[in-house]
MARPA-996956 format. One record per residue: residue number from 1; residue in one letter; x, y, z of N, C-alpha, C in turn. Coordinates in nm, 3 decimals. Layout:
REM MARPA-996956
  palo  lumlo      n_X      n_Y      n_Z     ca_X     ca_Y     ca_Z      c_X      c_Y      c_Z
   NUM      a        X        Y        Z        X        Y        Z        X        Y        Z
...
//
This chain:
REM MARPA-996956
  palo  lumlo      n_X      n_Y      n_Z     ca_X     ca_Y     ca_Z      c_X      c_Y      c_Z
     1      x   -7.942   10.423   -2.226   -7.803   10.464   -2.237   -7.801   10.609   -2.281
     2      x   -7.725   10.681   -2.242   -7.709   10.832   -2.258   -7.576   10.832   -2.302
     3      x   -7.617   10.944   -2.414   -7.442   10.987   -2.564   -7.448   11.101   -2.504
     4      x   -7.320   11.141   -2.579   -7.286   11.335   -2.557   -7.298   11.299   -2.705
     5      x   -7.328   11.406   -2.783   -7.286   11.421   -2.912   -7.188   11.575   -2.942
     6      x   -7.082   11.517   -3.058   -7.008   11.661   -3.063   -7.063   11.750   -3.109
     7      x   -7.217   11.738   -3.217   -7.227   11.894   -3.276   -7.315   11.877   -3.215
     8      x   -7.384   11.931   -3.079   -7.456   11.960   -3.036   -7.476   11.930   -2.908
     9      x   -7.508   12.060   -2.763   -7.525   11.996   -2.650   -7.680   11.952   -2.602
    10      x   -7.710   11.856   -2.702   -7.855   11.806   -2.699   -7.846   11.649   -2.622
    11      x   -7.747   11.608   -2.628   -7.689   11.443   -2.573   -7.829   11.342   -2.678
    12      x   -7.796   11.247   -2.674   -7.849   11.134   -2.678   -7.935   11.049   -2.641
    13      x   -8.026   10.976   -2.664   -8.096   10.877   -2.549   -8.080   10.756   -2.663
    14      x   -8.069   10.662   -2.596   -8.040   10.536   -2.659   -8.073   10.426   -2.575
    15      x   -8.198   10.341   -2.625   -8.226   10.174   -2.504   -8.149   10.074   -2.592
    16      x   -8.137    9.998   -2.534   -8.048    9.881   -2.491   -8.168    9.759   -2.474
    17      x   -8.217    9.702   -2.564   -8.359    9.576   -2.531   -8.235    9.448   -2.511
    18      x   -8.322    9.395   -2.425   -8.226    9.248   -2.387   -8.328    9.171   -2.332
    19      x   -8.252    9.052   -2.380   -8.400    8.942   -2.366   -8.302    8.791   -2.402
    20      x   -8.325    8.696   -2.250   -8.279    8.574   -2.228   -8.383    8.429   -2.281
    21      x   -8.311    8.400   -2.361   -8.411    8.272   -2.408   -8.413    8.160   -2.278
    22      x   -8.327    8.180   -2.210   -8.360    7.997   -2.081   -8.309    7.905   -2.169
    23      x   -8.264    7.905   -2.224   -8.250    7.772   -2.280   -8.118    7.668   -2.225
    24      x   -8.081    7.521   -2.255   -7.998    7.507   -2.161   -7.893    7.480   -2.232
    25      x   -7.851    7.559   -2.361   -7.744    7.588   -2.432   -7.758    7.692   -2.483
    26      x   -7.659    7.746   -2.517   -7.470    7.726   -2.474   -7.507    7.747   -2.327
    27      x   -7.405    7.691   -2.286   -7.347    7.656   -2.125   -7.181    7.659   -2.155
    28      x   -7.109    7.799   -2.099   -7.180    7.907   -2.047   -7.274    7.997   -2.145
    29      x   -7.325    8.090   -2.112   -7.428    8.164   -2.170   -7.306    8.248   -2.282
    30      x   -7.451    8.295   -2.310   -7.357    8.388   -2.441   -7.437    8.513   -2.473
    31      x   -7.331    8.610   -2.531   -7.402    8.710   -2.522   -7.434    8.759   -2.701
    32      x   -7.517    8.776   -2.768   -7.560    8.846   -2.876   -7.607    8.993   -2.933
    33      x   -7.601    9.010   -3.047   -7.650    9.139   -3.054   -7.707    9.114   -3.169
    34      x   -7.800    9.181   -3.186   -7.897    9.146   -3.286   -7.979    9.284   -3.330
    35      x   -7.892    9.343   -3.439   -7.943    9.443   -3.577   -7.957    9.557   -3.449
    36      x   -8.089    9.615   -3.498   -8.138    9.788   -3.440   -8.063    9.858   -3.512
    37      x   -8.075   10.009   -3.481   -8.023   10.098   -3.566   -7.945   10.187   -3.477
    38      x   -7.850   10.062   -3.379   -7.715   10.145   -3.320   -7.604   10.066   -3.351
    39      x   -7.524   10.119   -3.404   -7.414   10.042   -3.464   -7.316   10.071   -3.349
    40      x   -7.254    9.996   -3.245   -7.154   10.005   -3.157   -7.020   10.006   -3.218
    41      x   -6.929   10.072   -3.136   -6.762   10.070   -3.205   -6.735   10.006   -3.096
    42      x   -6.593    9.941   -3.057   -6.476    9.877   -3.054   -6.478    9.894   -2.911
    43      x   -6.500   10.049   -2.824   -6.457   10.059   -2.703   -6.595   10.043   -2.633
    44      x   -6.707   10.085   -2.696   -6.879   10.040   -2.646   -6.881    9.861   -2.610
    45      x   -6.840    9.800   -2.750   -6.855    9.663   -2.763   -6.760    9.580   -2.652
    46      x   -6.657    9.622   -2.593   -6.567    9.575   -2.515   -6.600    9.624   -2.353
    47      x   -6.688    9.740   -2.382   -6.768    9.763   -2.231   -6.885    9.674   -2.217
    48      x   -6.954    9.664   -2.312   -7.056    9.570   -2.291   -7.028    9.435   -2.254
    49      x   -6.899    9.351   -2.304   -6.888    9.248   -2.259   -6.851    9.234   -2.133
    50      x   -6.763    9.348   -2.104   -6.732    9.390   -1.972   -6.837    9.375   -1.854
    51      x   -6.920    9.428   -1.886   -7.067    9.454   -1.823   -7.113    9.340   -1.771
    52      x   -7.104    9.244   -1.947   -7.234    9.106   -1.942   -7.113    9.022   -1.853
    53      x   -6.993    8.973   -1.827   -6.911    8.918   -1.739   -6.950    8.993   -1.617
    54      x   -6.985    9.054   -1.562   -6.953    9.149   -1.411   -7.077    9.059   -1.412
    55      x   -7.210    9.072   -1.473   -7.322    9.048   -1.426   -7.360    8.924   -1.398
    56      x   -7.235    8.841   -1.485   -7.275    8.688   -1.477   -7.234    8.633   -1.353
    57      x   -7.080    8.712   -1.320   -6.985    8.715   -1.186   -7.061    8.694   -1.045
    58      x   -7.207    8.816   -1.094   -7.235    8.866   -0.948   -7.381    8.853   -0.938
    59      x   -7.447    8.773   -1.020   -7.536    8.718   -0.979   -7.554    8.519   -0.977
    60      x   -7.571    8.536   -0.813   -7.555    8.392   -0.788   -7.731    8.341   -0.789
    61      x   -7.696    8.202   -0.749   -7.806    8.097   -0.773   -7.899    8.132   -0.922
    62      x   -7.818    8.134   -1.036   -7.888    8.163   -1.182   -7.872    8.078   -1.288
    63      x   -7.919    7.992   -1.312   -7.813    7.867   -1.423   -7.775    7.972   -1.546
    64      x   -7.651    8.002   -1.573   -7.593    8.107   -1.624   -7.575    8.006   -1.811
    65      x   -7.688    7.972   -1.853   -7.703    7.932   -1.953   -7.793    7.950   -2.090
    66      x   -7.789    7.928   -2.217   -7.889    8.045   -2.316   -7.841    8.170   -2.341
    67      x   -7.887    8.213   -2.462   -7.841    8.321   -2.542   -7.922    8.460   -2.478
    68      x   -7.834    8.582   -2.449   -7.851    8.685   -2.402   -7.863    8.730   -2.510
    69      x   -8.024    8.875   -2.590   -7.958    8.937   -2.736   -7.944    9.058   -2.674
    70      x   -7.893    9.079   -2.732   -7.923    9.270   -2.730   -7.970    9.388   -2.840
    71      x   -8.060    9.406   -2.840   -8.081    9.533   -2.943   -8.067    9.651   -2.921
    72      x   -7.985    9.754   -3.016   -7.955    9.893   -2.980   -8.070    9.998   -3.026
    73      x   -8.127   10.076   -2.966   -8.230   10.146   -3.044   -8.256   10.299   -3.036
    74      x   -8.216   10.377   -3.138   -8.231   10.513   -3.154   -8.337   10.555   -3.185
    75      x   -8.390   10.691   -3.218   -8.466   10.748   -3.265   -8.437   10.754   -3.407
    76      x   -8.258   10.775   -3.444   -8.222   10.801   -3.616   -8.058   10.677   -3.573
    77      x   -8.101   10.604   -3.676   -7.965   10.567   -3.704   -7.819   10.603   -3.624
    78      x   -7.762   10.523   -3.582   -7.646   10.596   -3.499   -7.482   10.539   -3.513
    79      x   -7.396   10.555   -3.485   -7.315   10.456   -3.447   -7.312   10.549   -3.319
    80      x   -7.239   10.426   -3.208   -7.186   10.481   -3.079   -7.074   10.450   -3.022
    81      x   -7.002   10.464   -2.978   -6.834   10.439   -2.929   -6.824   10.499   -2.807
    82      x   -6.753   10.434   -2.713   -6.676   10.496   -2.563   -6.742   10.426   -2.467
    83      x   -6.742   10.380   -2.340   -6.775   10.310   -2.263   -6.809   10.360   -2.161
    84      x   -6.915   10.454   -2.201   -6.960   10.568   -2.075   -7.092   10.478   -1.972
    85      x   -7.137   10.388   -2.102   -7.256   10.287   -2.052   -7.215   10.181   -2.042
    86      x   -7.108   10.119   -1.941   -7.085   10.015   -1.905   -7.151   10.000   -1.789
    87      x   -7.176   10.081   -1.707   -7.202   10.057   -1.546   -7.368   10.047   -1.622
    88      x   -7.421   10.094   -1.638   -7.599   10.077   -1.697   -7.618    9.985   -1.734
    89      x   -7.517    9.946   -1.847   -7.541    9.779   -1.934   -7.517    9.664   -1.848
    90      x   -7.439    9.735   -1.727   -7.420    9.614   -1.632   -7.568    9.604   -1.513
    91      x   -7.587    9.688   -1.496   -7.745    9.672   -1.399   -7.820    9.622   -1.494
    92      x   -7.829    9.660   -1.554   -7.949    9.583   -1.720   -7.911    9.439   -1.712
    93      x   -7.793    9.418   -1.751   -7.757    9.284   -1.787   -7.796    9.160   -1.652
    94      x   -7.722    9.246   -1.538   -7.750    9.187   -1.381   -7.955    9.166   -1.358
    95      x   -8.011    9.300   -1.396   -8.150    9.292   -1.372   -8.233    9.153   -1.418
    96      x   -8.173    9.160   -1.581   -8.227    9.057   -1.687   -8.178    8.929   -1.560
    97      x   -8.034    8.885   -1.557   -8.044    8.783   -1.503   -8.098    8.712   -1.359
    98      x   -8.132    8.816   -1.278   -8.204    8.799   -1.160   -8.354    8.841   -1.132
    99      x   -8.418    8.844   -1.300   -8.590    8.842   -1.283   -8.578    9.011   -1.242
   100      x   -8.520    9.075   -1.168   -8.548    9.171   -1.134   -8.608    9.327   -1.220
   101      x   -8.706    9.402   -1.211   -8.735    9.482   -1.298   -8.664    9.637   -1.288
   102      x   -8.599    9.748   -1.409   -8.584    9.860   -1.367   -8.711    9.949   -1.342
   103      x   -8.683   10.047   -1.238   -8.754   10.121   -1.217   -8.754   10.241   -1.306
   104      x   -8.916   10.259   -1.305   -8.860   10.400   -1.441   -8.856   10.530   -1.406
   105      x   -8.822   10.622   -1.481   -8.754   10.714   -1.487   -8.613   10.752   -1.424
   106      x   -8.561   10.673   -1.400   -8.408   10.665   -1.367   -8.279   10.629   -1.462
   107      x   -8.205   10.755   -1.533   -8.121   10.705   -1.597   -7.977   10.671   -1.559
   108      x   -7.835   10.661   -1.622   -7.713   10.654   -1.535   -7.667   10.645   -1.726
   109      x   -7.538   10.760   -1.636   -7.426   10.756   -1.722   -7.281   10.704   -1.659
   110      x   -7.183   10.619   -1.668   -7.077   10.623   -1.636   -7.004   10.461   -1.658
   111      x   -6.855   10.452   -1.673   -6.757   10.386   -1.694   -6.804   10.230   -1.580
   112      x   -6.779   10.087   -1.641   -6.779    9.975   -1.533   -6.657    9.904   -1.568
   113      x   -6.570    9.921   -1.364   -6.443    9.853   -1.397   -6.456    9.719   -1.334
   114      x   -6.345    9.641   -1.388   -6.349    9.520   -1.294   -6.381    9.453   -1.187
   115      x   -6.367    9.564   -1.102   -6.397    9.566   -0.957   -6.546    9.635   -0.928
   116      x   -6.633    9.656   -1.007   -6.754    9.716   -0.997   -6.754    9.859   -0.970
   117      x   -6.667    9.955   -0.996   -6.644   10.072   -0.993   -6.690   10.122   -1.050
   118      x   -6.773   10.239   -1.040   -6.824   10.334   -1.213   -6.710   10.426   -1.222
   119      x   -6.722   10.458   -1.345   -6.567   10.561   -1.327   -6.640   10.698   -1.429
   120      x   -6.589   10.795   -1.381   -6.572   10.913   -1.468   -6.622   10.912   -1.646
   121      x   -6.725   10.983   -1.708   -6.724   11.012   -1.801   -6.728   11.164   -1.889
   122      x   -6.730   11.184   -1.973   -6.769   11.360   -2.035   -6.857   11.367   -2.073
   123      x   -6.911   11.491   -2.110   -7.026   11.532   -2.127   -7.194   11.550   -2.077
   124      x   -7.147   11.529   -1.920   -7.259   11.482   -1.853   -7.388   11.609   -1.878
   125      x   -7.338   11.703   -1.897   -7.493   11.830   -1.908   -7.565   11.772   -2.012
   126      x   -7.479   11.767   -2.142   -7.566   11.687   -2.229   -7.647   11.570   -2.236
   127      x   -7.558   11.455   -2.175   -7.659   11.325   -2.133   -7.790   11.375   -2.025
   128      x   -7.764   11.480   -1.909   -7.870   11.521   -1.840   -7.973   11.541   -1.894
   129      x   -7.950   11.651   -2.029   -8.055   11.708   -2.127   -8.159   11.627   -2.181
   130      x   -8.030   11.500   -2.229   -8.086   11.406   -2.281   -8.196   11.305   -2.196
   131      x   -8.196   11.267   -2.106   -8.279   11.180   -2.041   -8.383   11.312   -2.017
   132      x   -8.357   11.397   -1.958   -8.477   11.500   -1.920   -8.543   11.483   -2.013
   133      x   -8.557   11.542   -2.139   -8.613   11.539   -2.243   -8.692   11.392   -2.286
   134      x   -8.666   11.285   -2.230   -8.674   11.173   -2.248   -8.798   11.145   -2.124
   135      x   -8.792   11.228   -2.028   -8.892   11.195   -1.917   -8.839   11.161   -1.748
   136      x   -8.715   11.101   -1.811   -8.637   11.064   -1.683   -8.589   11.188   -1.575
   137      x   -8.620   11.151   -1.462   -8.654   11.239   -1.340   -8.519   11.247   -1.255
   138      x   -8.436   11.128   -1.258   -8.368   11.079   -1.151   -8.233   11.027   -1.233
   139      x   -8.104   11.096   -1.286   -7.970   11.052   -1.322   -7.898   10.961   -1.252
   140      x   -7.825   10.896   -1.217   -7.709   10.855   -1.200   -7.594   10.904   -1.234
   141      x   -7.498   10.943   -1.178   -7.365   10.990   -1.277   -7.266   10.913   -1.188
   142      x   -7.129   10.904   -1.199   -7.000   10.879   -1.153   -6.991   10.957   -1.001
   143      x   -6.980   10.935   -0.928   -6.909   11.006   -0.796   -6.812   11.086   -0.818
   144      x   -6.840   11.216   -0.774   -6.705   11.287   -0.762   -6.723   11.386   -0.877
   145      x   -6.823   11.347   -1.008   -6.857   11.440   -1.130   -6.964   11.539   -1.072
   146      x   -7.049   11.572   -0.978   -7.106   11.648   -0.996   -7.064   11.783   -0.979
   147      x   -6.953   11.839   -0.898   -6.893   11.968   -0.864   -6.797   11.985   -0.960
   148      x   -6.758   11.904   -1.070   -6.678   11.893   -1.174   -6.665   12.051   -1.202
   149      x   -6.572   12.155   -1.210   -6.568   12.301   -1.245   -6.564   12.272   -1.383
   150      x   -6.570   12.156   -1.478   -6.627   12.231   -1.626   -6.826   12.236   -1.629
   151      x   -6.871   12.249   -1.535   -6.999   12.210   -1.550   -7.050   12.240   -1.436
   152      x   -7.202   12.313   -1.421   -7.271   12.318   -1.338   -7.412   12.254   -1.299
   153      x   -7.385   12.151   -1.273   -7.491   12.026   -1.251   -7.563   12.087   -1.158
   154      x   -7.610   12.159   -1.052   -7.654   12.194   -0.991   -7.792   12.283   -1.037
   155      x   -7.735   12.345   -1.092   -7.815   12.439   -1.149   -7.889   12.368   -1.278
   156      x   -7.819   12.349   -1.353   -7.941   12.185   -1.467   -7.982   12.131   -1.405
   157      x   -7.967   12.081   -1.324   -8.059   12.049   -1.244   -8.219   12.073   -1.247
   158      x   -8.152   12.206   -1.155   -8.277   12.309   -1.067   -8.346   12.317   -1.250
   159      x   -8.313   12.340   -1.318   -8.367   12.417   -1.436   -8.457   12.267   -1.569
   160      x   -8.381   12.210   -1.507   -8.459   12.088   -1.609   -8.538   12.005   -1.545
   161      x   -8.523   12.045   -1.351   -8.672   11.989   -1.233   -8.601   11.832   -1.266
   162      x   -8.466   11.807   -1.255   -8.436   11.640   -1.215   -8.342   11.669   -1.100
   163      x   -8.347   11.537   -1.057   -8.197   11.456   -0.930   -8.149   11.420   -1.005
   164      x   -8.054   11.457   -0.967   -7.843   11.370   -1.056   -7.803   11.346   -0.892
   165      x   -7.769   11.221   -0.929   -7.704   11.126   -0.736   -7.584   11.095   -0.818
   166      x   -7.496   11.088   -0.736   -7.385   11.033   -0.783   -7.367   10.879   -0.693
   167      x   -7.343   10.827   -0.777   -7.295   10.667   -0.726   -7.149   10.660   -0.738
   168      x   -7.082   10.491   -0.669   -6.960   10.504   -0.680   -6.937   10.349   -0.753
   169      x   -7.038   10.285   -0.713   -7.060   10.127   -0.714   -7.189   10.077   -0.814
   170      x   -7.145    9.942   -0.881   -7.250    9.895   -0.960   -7.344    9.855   -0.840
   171      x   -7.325    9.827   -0.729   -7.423    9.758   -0.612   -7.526    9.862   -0.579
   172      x   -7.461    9.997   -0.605   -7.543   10.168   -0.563   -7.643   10.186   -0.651
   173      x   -7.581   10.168   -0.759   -7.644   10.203   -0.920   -7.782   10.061   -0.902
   174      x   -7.735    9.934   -0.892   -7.856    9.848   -0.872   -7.933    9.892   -0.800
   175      x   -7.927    9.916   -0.708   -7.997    9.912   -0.549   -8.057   10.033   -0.568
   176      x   -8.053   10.143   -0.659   -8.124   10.270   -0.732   -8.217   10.262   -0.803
   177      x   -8.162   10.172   -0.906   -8.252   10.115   -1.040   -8.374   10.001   -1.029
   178      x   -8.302    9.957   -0.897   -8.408    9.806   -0.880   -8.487    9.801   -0.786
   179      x   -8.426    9.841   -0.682   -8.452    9.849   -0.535   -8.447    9.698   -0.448
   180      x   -8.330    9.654   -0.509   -8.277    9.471   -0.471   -8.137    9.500   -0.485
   181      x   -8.074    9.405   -0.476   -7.922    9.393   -0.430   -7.862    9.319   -0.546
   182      x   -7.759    9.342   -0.562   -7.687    9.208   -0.665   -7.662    9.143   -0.625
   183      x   -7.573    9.084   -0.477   -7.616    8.991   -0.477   -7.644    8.952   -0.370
//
């Protein structure tokens, strides 16, 4: 998951561990979070559920049963707020439930709506920074953000040696991350 932070255009890197017990309760499944040292706010926590519903939605033939956890994990202590990593938490969440593995060095920043839409977020130079720095080669962002006139993605680009693709769809963003389909 990729932050902007306000005092500084250094952005964030933040994983997301998730891990399905199988078990054949609760039916339906459920989703948990369990400690780490990212404390989520109100509009993160309501994307994530967002997320873990899309993924349960749209992956078929899965007995959609057993505890999902999630751990948040920084480098320093954090809290995080805004729902810039809904569309990510939703390929994560979708990956976990269809066996499927992410591919690495590929990150993604952006909004997941109902309809599997990624939508628009801020601060994308910084989240760029941030995964670069992190190793990641290959962004994800929102469609339509990269010519954004507050920002020249093009050129961070060229200068930090990554791809930023813009997606429009959680199916784009999978089919990036996994190289399989949702469904």
């Amino acid at each position: 998951m990729l932050a902007a932070i306000q005092s500084n255009n250094l952005g964030a890197f933040e994983v997301l561990l998730l891990r399905w017990d199988h078990r054949p309760s609760p039916s339906p499944m459920m989703l948990q979070l369990q400690g780490g040292n990212i404390q989520p706010g109100p509009t993160n926590l309501s994307s994530m559920a967002l997320a873990f519903q899309y993924a349960i939605e749209h992956t078929q033939n899965v007995d959609h049963a057993g505890t999902v956890s999630a751990l948040g994990i920084a480098y320093a202590a954090t809290g995080t707020d805004g729902p810039s990593a809904g569309g990510v938490m939703t390929v994560g969440f979708a990956a976990l439930l269809k066996g499927d593995h992410l591919r690495r060095g590929i990150a993604m920043t952006g909004t997941i709506s109902k309809d599997g839409t990624i939508g628009h977020v801020g601060g994308i130079p910084d989240k760029i920074r941030a995964a670069a720095r992190e190793g990641y080669r290959t962004i994800l962002i929102p469609q339509g953000q990269r010519d954004d006139p507050r920002w020249n993605l093009t050129r961070l680009a060229w200068e930090l040696n990554v791809d930023v693709k813009e997606v429009s769809t959680v199916e784009e963003a999978y089919h990036l991350m996994t190289g399989g389909t949702l469904e």
